[in-house]
N, C-alpha and C positions, 0 to 999 in steps of 0.2 A: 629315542624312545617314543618318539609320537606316535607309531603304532599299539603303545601299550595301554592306552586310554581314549576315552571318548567322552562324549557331551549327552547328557538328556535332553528331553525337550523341555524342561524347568530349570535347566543350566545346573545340575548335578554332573560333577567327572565322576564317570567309572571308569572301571579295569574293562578289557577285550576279555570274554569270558574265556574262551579259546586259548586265549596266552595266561588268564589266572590260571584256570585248571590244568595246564602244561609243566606251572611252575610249582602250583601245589603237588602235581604229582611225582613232581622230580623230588621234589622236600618227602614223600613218603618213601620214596628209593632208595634217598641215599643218608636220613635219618630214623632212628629207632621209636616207635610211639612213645618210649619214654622222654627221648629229647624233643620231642615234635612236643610234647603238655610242658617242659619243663621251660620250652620257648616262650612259649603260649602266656603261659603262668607267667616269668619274666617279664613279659609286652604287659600284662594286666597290670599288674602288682609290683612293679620295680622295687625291688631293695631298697635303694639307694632315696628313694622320695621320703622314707621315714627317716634318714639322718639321723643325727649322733645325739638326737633330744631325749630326756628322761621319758623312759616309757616309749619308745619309740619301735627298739626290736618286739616289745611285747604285742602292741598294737600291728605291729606285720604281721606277726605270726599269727592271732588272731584272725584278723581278714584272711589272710592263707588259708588257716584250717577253715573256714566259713565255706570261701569258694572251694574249697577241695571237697568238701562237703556235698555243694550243690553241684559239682559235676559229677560226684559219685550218684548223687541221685537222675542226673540227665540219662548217666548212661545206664540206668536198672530199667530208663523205660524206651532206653534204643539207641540215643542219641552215639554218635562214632565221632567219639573224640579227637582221634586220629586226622582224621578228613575236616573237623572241624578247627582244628589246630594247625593242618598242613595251609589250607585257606587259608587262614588268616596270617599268617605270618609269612603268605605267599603277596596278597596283599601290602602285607607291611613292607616288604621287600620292592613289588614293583614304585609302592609309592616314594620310597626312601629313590629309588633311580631316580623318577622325572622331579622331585625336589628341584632341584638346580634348574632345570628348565622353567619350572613353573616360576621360580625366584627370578631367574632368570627374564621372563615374559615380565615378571610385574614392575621389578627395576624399570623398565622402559615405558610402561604404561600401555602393554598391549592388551586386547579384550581380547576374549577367546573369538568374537566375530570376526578379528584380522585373519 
């Protein structure tokens, strides 16, 4: 996967734009805008981080409706959820690949200079 990212010149890794928008666009092919938000939403907001604590589904749902809220309002003034959902979770996807790698390099104590 060393093709799927790079270096800034502040030592920022990003994505190969080329290969995010490839991957983002494969995610708008072959999911429905509703699973592309409901991704999305998921990555944001995991279920599972409010635990089995009193007041803890309440406090999800809450935050849920908030953000669902404010991307109702992103998209009255344009915003394409769609394409911002496909992004990102095209992202989260390539960064979840070089994981290993990156673990990988640090076990050994390599700098991105090597």
């Amino acid at each position: 996967m060393g093709d799927a990212y790079g270096w800034t010149d502040n030592g920022r890794q990003v994505f190969d734009p080329l290969r995010l928008e490839n991957a983002a666009s494969e995610l708008r092919q072959n999911l429905k805008p509703a699973e592309l938000r409901a991704q999305l939403l998921d990555g944001l907001i995991p279920r599972e981080a409010f635990g089995d604590i009193p007041g803890g589904a309440d406090a999800y749902h809450r935050l849920l409706g908030s953000v669902q809220g404010m991307i109702s309002e992103l998209e009255k003034v344009g915003l394409d959820l769609t394409d911002l959902a496909s992004r990102t979770v095209a992202a989260a996807q390539l960064a979840h690949e070089v994981d290993p790698a990156t673990q990988a390099a640090a076990r050994r104590g390599h700098s991105r200079a090597e």
